[in-house]
Structures are given as structure tokens and as C-alpha cells.
C-alpha positions in Angstrom: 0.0 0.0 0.0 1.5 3.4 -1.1 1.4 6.2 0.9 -0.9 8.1 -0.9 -3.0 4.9 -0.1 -2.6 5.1 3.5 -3.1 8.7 3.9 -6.8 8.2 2.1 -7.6 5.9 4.4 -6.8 7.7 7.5 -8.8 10.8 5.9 -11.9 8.4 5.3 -11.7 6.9 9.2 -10.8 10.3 10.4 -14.0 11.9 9.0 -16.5 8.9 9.0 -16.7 8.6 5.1 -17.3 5.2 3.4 -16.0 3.8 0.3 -18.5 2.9 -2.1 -18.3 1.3 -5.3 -18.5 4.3 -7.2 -16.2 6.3 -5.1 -16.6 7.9 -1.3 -19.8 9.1 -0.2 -19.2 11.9 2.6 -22.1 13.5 5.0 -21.4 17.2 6.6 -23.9 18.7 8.4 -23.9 22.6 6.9 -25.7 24.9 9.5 -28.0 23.3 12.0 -30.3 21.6 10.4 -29.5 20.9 6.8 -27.2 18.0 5.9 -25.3 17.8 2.2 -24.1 14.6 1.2 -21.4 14.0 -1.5 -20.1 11.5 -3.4 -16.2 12.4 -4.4 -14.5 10.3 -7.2 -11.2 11.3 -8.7 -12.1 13.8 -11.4 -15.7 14.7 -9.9 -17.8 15.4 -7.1 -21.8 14.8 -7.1 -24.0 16.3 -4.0 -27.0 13.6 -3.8 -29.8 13.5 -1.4 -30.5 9.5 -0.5 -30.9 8.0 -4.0 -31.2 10.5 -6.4 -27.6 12.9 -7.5 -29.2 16.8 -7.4 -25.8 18.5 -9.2 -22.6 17.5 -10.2 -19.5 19.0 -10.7 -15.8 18.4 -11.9 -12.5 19.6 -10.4 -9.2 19.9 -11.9 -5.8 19.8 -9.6 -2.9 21.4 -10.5 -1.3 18.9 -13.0 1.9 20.5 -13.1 2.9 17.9 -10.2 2.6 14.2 -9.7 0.0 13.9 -7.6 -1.5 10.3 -7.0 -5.1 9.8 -7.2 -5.4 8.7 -4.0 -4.2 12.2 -2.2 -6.9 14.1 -4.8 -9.5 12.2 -3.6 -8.0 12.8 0.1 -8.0 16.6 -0.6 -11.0 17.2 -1.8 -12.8 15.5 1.1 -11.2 17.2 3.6 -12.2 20.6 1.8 -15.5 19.6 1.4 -15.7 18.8 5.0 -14.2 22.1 6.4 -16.5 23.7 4.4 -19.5 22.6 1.9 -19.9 25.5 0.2 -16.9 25.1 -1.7 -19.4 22.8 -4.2 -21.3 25.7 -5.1 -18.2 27.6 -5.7 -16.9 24.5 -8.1 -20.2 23.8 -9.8 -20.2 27.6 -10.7 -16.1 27.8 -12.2 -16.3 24.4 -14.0 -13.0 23.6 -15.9 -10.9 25.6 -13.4 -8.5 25.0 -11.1 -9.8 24.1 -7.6 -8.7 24.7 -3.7 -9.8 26.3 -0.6 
């Protein structure tokens, strides 16, 4: 198991997601009430509520580096979870560079 490996799975215990066949589905509670759920896969990152996907969006990383898949994936769940709003802000730049 790489490293890149490892470190996604520590990100995935550490913030309660869980791997699913299509990628990893992560739950954040944004404000008091509301909940958004997410599914993240490498390239993309769909907000769903129970069975049905409500929007999608895709992400580009910096490809300048050699970044595994693994630590994308990591990345983009821990941003999502610090702060859910950052979908809306990728859903309305699509094809851009993303971050915090």
C-alpha cells in the first residue's frame, strides 16, 4: 500500500466517510439543520440526497505535479468537509483550477 494509499484511508476513518463502489460518499452537516451529502470520485464530485444525484460537478488539480489519485481524492474530502460551500463555488467555475 502506497502512501498516498494510506493517507486516504486515514482521511476516510478520520472523517467517517465510506467507500462505495462508485467512489466515497461523505455526509457534513452545513448549518444546524440541513445536511449535504457528497459522493467524491477522482475527477468529480456529485452532491446527492438519498438515492437520487441533485448536481454535479468536476474539479481539476494542478497537474503541473505528480500527484496520485489517492491524495486528490484525500483533498478534496477534507475541503468539502471544512466547508461545503466550496461545491457551489466549483459547480459555478467548472473547468478551473480548484482549492480552498
Amino acid at each position: 500500500m502506497s502512501d498516498a494509499a494510506k493517507h486516504l484511508a486515514m482521511v476516510v476513518k478520520a472523517l467517517r466517510a465510506k467507500k462505495d463502489r462508485d467512489g466515497y460518499k461523505l455526509s457534513v452537516r452545513a448549518g444546524r439543520k440541513k445536511k449535504r451529502h457528497f459522493l467524491v470520485r477522482y475527477n468529480q464530485v456529485l452532491e446527492y440526497n438519498g438515492d437520487s444525484f441533485i448536481y454535479s460537478t468536476c474539479y481539476q488539480y494542478n497537474l503541473t505535479e505528480d500527484v496520485p489519485w489517492q491524495e486528490v481524492v484525500a483533498s478534496a474530502l477534507l475541503l468539502l468537509h471544512h466547508d461545503p460551500t466550496l461545491f457551489d463555488k466549483w459547480r459555478n467555475q467548472r473547468g478551473k483550477r480548484w482549492g480552498a
